[in-house]
C-alpha positions as CSV (number, residue, x, y, z in Angstrom):
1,X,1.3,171.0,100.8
2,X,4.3,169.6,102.4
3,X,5.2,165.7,102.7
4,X,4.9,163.9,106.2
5,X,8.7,162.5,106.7
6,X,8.1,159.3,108.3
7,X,11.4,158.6,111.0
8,X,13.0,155.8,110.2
9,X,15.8,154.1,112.5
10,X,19.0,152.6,110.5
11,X,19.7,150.7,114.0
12,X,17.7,149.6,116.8
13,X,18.6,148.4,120.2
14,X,17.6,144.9,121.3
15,X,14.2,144.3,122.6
16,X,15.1,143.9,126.2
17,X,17.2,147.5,126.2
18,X,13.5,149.1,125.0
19,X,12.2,151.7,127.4
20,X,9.3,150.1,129.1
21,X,7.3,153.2,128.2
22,X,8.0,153.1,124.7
23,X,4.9,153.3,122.3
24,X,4.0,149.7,120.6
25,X,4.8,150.4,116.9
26,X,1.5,149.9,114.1
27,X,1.2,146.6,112.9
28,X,1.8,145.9,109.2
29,X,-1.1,143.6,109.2
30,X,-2.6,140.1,109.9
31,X,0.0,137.6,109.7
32,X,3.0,139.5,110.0
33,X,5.3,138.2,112.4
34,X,7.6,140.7,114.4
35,X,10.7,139.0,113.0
36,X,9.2,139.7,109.5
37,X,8.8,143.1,109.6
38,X,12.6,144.7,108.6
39,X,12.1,142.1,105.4
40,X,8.8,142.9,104.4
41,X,8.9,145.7,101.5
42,X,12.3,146.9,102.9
43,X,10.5,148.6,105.4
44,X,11.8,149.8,108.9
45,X,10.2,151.3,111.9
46,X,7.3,153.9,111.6
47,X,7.5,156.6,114.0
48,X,3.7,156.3,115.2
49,X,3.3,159.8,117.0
50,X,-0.4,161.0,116.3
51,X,-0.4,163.2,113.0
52,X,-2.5,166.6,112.4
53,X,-5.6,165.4,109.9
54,X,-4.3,167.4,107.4
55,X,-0.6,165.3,107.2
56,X,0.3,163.7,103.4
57,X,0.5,160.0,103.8
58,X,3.1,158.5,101.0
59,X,0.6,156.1,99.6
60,X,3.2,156.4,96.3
61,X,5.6,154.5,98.0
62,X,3.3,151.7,99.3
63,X,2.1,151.4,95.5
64,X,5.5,151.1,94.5
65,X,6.9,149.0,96.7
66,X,4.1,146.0,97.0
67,X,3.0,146.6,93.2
68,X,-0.4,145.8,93.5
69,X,-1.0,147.0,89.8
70,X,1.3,144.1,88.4
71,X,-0.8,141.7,89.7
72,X,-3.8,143.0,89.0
73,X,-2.6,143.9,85.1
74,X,-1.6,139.6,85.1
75,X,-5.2,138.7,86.3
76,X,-6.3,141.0,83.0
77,X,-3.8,139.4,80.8
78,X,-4.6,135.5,82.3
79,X,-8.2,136.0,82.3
80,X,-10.6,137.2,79.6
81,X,-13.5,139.0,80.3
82,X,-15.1,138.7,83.8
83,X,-15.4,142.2,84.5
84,X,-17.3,141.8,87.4
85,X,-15.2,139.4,89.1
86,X,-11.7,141.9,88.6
87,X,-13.6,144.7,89.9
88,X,-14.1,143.0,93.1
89,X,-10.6,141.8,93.3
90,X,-9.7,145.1,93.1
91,X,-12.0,146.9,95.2
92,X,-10.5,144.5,98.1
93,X,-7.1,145.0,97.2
94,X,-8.3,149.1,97.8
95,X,-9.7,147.8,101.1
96,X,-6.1,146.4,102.2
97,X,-4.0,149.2,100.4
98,X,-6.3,152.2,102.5
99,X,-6.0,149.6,106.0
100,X,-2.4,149.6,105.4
101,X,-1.8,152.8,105.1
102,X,-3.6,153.2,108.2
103,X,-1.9,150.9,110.2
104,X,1.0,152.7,108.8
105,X,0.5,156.1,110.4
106,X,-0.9,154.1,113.8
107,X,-4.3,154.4,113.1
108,X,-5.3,150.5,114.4
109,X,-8.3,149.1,113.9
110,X,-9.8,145.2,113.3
111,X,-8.5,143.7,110.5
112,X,-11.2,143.0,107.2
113,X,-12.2,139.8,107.5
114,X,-10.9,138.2,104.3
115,X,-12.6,134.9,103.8
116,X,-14.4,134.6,101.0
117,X,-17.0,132.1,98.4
118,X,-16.3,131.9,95.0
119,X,-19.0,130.6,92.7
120,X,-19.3,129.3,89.1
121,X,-19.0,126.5,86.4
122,X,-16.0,124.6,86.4
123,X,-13.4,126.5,84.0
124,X,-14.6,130.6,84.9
125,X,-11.2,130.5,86.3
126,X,-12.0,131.1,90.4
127,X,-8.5,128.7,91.1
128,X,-6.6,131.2,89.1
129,X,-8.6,134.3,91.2
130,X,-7.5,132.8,93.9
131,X,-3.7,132.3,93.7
132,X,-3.6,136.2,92.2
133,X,-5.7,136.9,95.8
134,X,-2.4,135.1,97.6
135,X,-0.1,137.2,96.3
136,X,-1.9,140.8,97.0
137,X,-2.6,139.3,100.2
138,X,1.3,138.8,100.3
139,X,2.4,141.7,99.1
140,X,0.5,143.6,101.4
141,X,1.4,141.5,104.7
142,X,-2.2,140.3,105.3
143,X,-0.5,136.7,105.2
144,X,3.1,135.7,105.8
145,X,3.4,133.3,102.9
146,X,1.2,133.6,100.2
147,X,0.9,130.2,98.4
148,X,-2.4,128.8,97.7
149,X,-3.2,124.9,99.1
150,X,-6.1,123.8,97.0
151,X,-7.6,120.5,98.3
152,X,-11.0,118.7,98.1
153,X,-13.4,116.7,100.8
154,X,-10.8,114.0,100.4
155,X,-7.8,115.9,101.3
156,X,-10.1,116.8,104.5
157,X,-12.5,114.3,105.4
158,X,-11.1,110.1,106.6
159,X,-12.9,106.9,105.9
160,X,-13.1,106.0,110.0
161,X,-13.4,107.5,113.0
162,X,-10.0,109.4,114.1
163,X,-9.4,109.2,110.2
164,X,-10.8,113.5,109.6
165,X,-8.8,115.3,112.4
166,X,-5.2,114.2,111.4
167,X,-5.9,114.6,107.7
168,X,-7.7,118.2,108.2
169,X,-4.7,119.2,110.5
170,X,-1.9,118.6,108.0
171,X,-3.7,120.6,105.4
172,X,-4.1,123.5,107.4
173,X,-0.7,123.4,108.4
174,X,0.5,123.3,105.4
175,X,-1.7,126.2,104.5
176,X,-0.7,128.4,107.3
177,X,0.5,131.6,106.1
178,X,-1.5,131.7,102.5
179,X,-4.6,130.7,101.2
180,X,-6.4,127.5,101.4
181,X,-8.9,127.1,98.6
182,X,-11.3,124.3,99.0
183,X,-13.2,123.0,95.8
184,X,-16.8,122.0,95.8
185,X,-16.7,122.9,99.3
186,X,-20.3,121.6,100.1
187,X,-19.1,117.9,99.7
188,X,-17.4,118.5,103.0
189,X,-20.6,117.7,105.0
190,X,-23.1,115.4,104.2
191,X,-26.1,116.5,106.4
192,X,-28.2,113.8,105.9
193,X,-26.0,110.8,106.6
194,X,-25.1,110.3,110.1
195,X,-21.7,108.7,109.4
196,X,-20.5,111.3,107.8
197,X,-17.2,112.2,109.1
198,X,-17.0,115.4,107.4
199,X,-18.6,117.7,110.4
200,X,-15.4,117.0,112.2
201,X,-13.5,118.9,109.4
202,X,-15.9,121.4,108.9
203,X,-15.8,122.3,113.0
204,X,-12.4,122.3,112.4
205,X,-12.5,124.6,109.8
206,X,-14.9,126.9,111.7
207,X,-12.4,126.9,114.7
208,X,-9.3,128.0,112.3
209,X,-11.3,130.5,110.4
210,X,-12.0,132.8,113.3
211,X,-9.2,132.4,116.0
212,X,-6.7,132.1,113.1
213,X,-7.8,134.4,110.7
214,X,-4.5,136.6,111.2
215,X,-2.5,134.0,109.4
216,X,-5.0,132.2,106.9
217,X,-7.5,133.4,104.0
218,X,-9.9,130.5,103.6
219,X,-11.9,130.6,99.9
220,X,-14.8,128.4,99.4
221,X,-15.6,127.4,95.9
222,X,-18.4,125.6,94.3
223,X,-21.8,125.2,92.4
224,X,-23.9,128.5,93.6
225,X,-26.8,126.4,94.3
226,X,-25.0,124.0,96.4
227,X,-22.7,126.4,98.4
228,X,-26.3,127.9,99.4
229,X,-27.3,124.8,100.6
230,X,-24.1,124.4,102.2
231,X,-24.0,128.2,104.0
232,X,-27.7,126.8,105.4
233,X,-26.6,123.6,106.6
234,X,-23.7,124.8,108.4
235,X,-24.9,127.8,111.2
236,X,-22.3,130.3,111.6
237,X,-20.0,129.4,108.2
238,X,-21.3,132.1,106.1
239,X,-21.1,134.9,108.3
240,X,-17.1,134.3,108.9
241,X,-17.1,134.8,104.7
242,X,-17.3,138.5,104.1
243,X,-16.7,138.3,100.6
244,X,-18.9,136.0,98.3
245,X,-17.8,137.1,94.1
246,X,-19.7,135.2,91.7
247,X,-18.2,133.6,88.3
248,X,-20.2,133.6,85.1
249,X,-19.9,131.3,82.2
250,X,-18.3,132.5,79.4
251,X,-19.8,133.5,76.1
252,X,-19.1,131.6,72.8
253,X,-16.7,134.8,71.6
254,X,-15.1,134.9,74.9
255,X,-14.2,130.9,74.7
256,X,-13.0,131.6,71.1
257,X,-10.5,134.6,72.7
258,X,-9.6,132.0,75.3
259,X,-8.8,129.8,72.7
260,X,-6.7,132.1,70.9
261,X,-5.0,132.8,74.1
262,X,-4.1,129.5,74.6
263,X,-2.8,128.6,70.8
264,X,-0.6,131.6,70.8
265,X,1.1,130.9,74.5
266,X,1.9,127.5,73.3
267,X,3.3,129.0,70.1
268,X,0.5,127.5,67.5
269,X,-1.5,129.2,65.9
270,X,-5.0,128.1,63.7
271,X,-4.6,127.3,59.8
272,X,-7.2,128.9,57.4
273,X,-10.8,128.3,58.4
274,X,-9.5,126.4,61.2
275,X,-10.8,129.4,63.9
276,X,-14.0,128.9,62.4
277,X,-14.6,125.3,62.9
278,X,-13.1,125.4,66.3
279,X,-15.9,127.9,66.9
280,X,-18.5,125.7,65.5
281,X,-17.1,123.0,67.4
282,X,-17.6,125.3,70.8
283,X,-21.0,125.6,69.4
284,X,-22.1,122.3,69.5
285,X,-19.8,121.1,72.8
286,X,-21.7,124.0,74.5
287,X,-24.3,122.5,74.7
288,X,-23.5,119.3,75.8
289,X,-23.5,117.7,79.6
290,X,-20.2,118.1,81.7
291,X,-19.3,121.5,79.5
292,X,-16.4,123.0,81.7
293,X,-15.8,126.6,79.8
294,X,-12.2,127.3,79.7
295,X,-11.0,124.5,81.3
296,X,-13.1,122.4,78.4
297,X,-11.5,124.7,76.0
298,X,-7.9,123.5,77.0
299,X,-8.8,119.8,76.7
300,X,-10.6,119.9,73.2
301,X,-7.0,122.2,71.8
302,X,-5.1,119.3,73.4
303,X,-6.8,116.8,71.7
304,X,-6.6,119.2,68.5
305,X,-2.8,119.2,69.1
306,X,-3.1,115.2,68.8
307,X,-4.4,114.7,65.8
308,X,-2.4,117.3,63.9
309,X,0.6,115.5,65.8
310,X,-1.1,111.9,63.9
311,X,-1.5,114.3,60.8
312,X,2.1,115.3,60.6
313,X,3.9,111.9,62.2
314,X,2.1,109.9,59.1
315,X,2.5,112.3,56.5
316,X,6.4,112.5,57.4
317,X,5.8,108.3,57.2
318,X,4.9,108.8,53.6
319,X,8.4,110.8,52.7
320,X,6.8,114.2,53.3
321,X,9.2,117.2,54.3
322,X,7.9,118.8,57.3
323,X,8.5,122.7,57.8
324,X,8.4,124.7,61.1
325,X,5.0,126.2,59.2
326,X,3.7,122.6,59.3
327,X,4.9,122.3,63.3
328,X,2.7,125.4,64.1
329,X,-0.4,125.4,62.4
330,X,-3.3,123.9,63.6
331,X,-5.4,123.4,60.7
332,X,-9.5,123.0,59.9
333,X,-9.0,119.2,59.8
334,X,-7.6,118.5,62.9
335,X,-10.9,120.2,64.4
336,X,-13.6,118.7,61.9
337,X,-12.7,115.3,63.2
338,X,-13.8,115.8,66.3
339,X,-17.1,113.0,66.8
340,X,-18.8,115.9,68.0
341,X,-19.4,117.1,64.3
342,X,-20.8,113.6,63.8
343,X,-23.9,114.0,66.3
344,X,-21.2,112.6,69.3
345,X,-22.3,114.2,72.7
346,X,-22.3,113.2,76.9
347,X,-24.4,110.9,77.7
348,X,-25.7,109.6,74.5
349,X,-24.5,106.0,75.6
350,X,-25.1,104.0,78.2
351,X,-21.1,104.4,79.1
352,X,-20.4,108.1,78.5
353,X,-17.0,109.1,78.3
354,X,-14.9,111.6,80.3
355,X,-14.2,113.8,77.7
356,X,-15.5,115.1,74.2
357,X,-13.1,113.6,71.5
């Protein structure tokens, strides 16, 4: 079957020398600007003229060009497990490939809505989701920009009246043009106090979400339970979020992979035995209050990385030759003396601390 060959100008008049009659050329998606469009994947101008049913589309060349499948392969290498959560990502990213390709061959239609709720624990890694969704979003044209803003209620919400509408302005500028993740989204409004200036932001928010939705993905993240609540409190919120992808916590073996992950990226690597106690250790911290999964992970190997640093800086002290071996092995010791192997937990004071040592 023979290839559709797609007209492509290598000049084109100015604007104002157009023929009024000419036919408006297909979009390349929400958020990109005329003046963008020669830039954007090197692409030039479509010829839009309708096309039998039966015409080849060059999806190849879309592929190619944005390479979706890079960033989908990095989420795989950043992320372990969470199957679930990459098959959505990629089932959207199908969505926008197959609505660009449309647009391509002038087949308009509304854009996907492409709001969306992540929930999970702290750590099941929704932040790094969401920066990977930027850049498909990018790549694709669905936003001019890319970058992800991440900001809280207090980037949003003031202190005093006339406080919330400045602050929630300059974050939304600021996030024009990418994707503007907002972290335990349901502190935003307080429904049951009356001085709560965070409905301003969140009417705000309501406003930019639908008449500005060409040039801004919004992604709520939070506590399941919570963001419920919050979708119930707010009328009209959860139906501007077509896409709601929940994160599960991470199994013991999973945290261990992440571990592993995270030793070997920093060019470490465990001693003998020392995987195994930092398994135990994941054990015990498990199950434990304020237990952020991989994000608790990174803390306890940084607080590993201190004491073998104590280790090595007092064994040097006592006329010790170090070798690069010594500089890159975490060993079983530096885990053991965690106060968690000594009955240490959250909460088991009156002043708990912020962190497990």
């Amino acid at each position: 079957m023979p290839w559709i060959v797609l007209m492509v100008s290598v000049t084109r008049p100015p604007r104002a020398e157009m023929p009024d009659d000419s036919p408006a050329r297909p979009s390349l998606g929400p958020g990109v600007r005329e003046v963008d469009r020669p830039q954007l994947f090197g692409a030039a101008d479509v010829d839009a003229r309708p096309l039998d049913d039966d015409s080849v589309v060059n999806a190849d060349a879309l592929m190619r060009d944005a390479r979706i499948d890079e960033v989908l392969d990095r989420l795989d290498r950043e992320l372990v497990a969470l199957h679930d959560v990459k098959t959505r990502i990629r089932e959207i990213a199908a969505l926008l490939v197959i609505d660009r390709l449309r647009r391509g061959v002038g087949l308009e239609s509304e854009p996907p809505t492409l709001h969306m709720c992540f929930t999970g624990n702290p750590g099941t890694g929704k932040t790094t989701v969401a920066m990977r969704m930027g850049e498909i979003l990018y790549r694709l044209g669905y936003v001019r920009k890319g970058h992800l803003v991440s900001v809280t209620r207090d980037d949003l919400v003031g202190q005093y009246v006339g406080h919330t509408a400045p602050k929630t302005t300059e974050v939304l500028k600021r996030a024009m043009g990418g994707v503007l993740f907002i972290d335990e989204a349901y502190h935003i409004y307080r429904v049951d106090n009356e001085r709560d200036y965070g409905q301003e932001a969140v009417e705000m928010l309501l406003q930019v979400m639908e008449n500005q939705r060409q040039d801004l993905v919004v992604i709520m993240a939070g506590y399941k339970k919570e963001m419920d609540r919050f979708f119930s409190d707010v009328p009209g919120l959860s139906s501007r979020i077509a896409h709601h992808i929940d994160f599960p916590d991470y199994s013991i073996g999973e945290l261990v992979q992440i571990a592993t992950m995270m030793v070997e990226r920093q060019r470490y690597r465990f001693g003998a035995d020392a995987g195994k106690a930092f398994e135990n250790y994941l054990a015990m911290r498990m199950t434990q209050p304020r237990f952020a999964n991989g994000r608790s992970v990174r803390n306890a190997l940084d607080r590993v990385r201190m004491r073998q640093a104590i280790r090595l800086y007092e064994a040097a002290g006592r006329g010790r030759r170090l070798t690069k071996k010594d500089l890159v092995t975490l060993e079983a010791e530096d885990i053991l003396k965690s106060r968690v192997f000594d009955g240490g937990a959250y909460g088991s004071s009156s002043t708990a601390p912020t962190s497990a040592k």
